[in-house]
C-alpha positions as CSV (number, residue, x, y, z in Angstrom):
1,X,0.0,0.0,0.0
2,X,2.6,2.7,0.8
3,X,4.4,1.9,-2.4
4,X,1.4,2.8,-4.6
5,X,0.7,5.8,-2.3
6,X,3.9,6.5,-2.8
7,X,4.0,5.9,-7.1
8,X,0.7,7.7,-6.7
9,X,2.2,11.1,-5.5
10,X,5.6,10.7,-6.8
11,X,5.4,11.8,-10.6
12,X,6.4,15.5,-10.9
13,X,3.2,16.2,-13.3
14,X,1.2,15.9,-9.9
15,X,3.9,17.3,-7.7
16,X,3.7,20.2,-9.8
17,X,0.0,20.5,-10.8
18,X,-1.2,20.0,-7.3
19,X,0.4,22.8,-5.9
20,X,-1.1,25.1,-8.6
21,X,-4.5,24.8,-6.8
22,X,-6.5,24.5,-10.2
23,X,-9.2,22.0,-11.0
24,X,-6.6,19.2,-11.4
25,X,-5.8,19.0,-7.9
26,X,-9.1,18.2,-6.9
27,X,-10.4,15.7,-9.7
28,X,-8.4,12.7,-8.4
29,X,-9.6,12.9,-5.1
30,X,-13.5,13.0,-6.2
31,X,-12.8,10.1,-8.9
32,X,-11.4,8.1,-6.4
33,X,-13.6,9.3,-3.7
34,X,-16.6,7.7,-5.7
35,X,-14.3,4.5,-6.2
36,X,-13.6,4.0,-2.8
37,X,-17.6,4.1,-1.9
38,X,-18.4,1.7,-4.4
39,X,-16.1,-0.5,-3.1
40,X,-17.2,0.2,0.4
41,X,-20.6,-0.3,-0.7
42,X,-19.7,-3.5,-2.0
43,X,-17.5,-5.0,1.0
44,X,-19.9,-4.1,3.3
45,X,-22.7,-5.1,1.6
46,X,-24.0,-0.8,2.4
47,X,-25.6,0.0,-0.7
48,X,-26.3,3.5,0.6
49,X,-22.9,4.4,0.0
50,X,-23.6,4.7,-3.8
51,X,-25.7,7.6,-2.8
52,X,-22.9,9.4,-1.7
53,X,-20.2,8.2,-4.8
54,X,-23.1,10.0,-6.9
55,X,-22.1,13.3,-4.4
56,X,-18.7,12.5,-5.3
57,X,-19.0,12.3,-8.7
58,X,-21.6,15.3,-8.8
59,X,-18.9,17.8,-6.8
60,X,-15.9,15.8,-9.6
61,X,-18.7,17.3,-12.4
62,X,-18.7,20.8,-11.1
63,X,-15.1,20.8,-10.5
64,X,-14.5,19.4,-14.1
65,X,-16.3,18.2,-16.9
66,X,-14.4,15.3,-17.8
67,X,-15.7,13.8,-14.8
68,X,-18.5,13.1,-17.0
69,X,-16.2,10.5,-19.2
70,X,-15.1,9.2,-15.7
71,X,-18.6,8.5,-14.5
72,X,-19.7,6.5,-17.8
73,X,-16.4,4.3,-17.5
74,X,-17.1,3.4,-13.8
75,X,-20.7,2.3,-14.5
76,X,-19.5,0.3,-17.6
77,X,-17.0,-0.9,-15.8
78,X,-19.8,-2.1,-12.6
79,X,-22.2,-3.3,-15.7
80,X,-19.3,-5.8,-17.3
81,X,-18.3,-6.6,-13.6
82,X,-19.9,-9.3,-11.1
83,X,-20.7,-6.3,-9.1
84,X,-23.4,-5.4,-12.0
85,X,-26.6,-5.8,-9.7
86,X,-25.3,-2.7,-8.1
87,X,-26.9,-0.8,-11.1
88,X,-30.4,-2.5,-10.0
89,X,-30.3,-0.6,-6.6
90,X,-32.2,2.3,-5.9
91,X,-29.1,3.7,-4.3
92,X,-27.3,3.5,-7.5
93,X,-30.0,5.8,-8.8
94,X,-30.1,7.8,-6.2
95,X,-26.5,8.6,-6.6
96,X,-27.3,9.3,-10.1
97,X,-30.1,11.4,-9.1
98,X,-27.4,13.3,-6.4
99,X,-24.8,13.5,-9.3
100,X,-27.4,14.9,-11.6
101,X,-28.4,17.9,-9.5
102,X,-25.3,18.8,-8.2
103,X,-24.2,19.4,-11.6
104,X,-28.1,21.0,-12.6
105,X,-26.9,24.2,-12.0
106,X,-23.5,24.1,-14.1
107,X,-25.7,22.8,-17.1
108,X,-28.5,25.1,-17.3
109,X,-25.4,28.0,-16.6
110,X,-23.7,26.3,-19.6
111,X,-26.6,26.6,-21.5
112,X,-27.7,30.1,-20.5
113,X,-24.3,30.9,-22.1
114,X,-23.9,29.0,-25.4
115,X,-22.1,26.1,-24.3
116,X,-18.7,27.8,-23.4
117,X,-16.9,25.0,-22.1
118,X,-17.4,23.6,-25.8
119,X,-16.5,26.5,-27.5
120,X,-13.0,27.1,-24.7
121,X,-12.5,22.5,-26.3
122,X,-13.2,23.8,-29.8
123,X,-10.9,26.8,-30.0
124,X,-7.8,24.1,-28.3
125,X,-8.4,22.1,-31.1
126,X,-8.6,24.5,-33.9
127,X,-5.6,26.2,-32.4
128,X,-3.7,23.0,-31.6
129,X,-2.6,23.6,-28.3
130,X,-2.9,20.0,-26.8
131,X,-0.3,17.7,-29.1
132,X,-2.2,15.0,-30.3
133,X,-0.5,11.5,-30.1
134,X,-0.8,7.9,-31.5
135,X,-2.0,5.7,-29.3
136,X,1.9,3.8,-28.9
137,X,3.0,7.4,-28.2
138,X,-0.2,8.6,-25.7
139,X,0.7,5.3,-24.1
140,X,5.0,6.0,-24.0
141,X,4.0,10.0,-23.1
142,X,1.4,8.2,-20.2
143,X,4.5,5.8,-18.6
144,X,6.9,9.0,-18.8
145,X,4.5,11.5,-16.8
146,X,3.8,8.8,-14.4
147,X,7.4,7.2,-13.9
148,X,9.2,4.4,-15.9
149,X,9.6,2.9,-12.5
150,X,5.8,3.3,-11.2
151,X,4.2,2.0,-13.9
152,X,5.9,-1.9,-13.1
153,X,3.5,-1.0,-9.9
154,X,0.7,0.4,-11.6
155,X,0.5,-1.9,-14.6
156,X,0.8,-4.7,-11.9
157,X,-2.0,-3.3,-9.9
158,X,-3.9,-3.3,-12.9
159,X,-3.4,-6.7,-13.7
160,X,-4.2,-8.1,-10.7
161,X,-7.3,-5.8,-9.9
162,X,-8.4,-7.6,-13.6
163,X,-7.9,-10.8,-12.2
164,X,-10.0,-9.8,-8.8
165,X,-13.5,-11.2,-9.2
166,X,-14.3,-8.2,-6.2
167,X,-12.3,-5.8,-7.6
168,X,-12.3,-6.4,-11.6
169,X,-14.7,-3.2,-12.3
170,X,-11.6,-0.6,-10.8
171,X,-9.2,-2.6,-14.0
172,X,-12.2,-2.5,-16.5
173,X,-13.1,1.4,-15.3
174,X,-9.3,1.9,-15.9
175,X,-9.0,0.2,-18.9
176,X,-12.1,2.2,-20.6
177,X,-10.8,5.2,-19.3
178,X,-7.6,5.2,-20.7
179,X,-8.6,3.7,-24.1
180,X,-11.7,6.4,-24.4
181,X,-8.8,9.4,-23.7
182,X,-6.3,8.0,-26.4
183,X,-9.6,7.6,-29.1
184,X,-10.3,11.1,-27.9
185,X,-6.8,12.5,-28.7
186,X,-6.3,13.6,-24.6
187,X,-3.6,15.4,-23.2
């Protein structure tokens, strides 16, 4: 455990984003704030803790948008999962619910303004400010800002979280995750 906390915290590209105090800081700790419940919810068998990954996930929405792209990996990664009958709960959907109208008030702002987030994604790619990579190189840029050294850890972690009937919907979340930002050119 403290060596993933520790390849966790180590790479400079979090060293040095987290103490700008912008959005990025924050989005880890709400993704993996909603992670945690889930699996809390799961271990001990507290389905009411999905209500309040769906807070997590709301307050992850206002912070950032591409919480939104997070969210849709975790629940397919819950519906491909023995864990799926979590999406039959009416906590699950209550979370949703919570998620939902936490965010409300960004969305109808959003909308009340033409869509400026889109727009601010628009003009970045008409302007090219984000390099876009092939996947080989999104994957070789990935193990670089993360550490050579942590990804034997991480890429372990993953492999074993794929082969943990309890845990396989963190690895499939992952594995979505990562493959949905390289198919959407991501920085």
């Amino acid at each position: 455990v403290a060596l993933a906390c520790l390849c966790a915290i180590a790479p400079p590209v979090y060293l040095i984003m987290n103490t700008l105090f912008t959005m990025n800081a924050f989005e880890p700790l709400f993704w993996m704030g909603a992670v945690y419940l889930v699996l809390r919810a799961l271990r001990r068998d507290q389905p009411k803790l999905l209500l309040w990954a769906g807070v997590c996930i709301g307050l992850g929405l206002e912070n950032k948008h591409s919480t939104a792209f997070f969210a849709v990996c975790l629940v397919a990664g819950i519906a491909l999962s023995p864990q799926r009958a979590l999406l039959k709960s009416r906590w699950f959907w209550f979370g949703l619910a919570a998620a939902f109208l936490l965010f409300l008030p960004n969305l109808i702002w959003q909308y009340r303004h033409d869509w400026p987030t889109y727009t601010l994604l628009q003009n970045v790619r008409r302007t090219h400010k984000n390099v876009e990579l092939a996947p080989p190189a999104f994957i070789g840029q990935q193990i670089l800002a993360m550490l050579p050294a942590a990804a034997l850890v991480w890429i372990a972690g993953l492999i074993w979280t794929l082969r943990q009937r309890a845990l396989r919907f963190v690895g499939v979340t992952f594995v979505f995750f990562f493959a949905l930002m390289m198919a959407l050119k991501a920085k």
